[in-house]
C-alpha positions in Angstrom: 61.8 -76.6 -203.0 61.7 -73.3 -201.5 63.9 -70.3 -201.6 65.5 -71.1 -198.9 66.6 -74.6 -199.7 67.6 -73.3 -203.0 70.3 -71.0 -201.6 71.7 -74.0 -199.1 71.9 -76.5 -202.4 73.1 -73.8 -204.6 75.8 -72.5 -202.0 76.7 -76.3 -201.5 76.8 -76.9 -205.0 79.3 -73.5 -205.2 81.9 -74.6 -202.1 82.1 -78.3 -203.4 82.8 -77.1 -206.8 84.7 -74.1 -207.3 86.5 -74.4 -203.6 86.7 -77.7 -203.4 90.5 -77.6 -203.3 91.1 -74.9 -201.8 93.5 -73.8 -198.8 93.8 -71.6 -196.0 97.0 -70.1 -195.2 97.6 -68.4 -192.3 101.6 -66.2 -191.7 102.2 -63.6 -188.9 105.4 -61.1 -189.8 105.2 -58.7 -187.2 102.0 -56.6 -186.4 101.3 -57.8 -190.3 98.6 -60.9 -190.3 98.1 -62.6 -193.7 94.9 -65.2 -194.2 95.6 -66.4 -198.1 92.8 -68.2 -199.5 93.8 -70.2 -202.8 94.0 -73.7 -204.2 97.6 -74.2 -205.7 98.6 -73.6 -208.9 95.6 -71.7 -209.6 94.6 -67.8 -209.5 91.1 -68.5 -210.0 88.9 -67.5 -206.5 91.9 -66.9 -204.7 92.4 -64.0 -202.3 94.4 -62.4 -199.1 93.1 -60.8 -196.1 95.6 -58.5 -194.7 95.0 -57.1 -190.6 97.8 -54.3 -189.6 96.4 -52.4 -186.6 93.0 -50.7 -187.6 93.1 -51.9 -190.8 92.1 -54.2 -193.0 93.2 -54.9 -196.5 91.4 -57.3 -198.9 92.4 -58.0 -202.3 92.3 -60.9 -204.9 91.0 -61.8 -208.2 88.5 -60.1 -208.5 89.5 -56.9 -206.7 90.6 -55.4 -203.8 89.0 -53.1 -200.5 90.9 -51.5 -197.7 88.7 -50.8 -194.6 89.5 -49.2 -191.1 88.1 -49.9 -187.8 87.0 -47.1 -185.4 85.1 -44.7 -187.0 83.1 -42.0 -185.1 80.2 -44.6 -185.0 82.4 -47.7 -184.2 82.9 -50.2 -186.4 84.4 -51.2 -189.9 84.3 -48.6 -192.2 84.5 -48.7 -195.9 85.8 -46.7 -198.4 88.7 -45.6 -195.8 90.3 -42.2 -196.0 93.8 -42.2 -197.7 94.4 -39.3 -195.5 93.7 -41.4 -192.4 97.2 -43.5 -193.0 99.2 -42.9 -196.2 101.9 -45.2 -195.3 99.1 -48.5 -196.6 98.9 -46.7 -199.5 102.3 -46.4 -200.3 103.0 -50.4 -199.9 104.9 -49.8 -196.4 102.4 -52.0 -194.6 103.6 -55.2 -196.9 107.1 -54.4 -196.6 108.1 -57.4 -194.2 
């Protein structure tokens, strides 16, 4: 077996197991777009994708990342200046 097929049978072997149950939840409130990943009644590998304008908030389990669209270069950025919008820092983007 090479490396390759390794990956695809280990990454198989990882969705069919640990995500096997799992959901995909999608809510709109607004401007505010949620993407929940999770299988019910259980925290493990679960996490939330959050998209409010330029920004884009990821947190979960095992931690969490904001990142902001349209940098100088273009593109997504990461780590996002707090200066740049203090008001998702504050928790007034989940406020819905």
């Amino acid at each position: 077996m090479n490396l390759n097929e390794e990956y695809v049978r280990r990454g198989k072997d990882i969705r069919e197991r640990w995500f096997k149950n799992h959901k995909a939840v999608f809510e709109e409130h607004g401007p505010v777009k949620m993407l929940t990943w999770h299988q019910e009644g259980n925290s493990c590998y679960w996490c939330r994708y959050i998209i409010h304008g330029l920004y884009l908030m990821v947190y979960g389990d095992i931690g969490e990342a904001v990142y902001g669209w349209g940098s100088i270069q273009g593109g997504l950025t990461w780590p996002m200046d707090r200066r740049a919008e203090p008001r998702l820092f504050r928790g007034e983007m989940l406020r819905i």
